[in-house]
Residue, then its C-alpha position, 0 to 999 in steps of 0.5 A: x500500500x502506498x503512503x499518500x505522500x508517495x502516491x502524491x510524488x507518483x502521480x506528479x511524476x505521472x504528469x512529468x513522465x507525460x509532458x515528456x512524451x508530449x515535448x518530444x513529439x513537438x519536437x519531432x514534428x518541428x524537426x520533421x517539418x524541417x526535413x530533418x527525418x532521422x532527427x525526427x524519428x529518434x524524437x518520436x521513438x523518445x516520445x514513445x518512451x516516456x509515454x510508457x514511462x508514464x504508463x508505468x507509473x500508472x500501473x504502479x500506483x494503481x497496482x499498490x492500491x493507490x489512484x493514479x491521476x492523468x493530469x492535463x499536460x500544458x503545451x510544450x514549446x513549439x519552435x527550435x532555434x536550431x538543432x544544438x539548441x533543440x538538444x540542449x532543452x533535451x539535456x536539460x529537460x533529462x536532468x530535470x527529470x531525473x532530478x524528479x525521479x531521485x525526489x520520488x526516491x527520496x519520499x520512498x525511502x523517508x515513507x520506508x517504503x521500501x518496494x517503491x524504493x526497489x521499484x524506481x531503480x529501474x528510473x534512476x539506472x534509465x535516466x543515468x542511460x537517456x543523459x548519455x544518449x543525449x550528451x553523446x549527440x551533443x558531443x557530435x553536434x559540437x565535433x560536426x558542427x552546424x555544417x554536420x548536422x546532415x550526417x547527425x541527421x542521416x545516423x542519429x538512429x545509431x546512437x540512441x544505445x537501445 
């Protein structure tokens, strides 16, 4: 069973885990409009991923006889100045999550909760793995240049590590 504050930093986890998955596709969508397809689908594949987490945690909190809550998601930014950029608000965005998952710890281990402590580890070890990925993208964007984002593009799929 879990504790309300645990059942409270799950659900706004929930609502996290969503608003990624929602940016993601923005930025895909804006990526694919540019003409950037490889860019665009690791995006879309981001995408997909964090709606599962989404759906993890929903299935967690309603399996320990919590109430998961489906929040509304506010709009994600639309518009990209460029690549580099777009993949920097990723990083920034993955620290920030997993910031938010060491929280969900935090309140899990001060609940002795210790199955839900158990639990996110599977988040903590995913989250160490999307900034990775992220910053090794970053790391070739900076190695390519502006003028290598075409072959970044054409060979992103290559370094998503899943």
């Amino acid at each position: 069973m879990l504790t309300k504050k645990v059942e409270e930093i799950c659900n706004r986890q929930i609502e996290r885990e969503g608003f990624s998955s929602n940016l993601y596709l923005a930025m895909a969508s804006w990526a694919e409009t540019k003409g950037m397809a490889g860019i665009a689908a690791w995006l879309y594949a981001q995408s997909d991923e964090e709606r599962g987490h989404m759906l993890k945690f929903i299935k967690y909190v309603n399996e320990r006889g919590g109430s998961a809550v489906v929040p509304e998601f506010k709009k994600p930014p639309v518009k990209y100045k460029g690549i580099p950029e777009l993949f920097a608000e990723v990083l920034k965005h993955e620290k920030f999550i997993t910031a938010s998952i060491s929280e969900v710890l935090e309140a899990a281990i001060a609940e002795k909760d210790h199955a839900t402590a158990n639990w996110i580890q599977w988040f903590v070890k995913e989250q160490v793995e999307e900034e990775v990925s992220v910053q090794l993208i970053l790391d070739k964007i900076s190695l390519a240049g502006e003028h290598g984002i075409y072959f970044l593009d054409r060979d992103i799929m290559f370094l998503r590590g899943k």
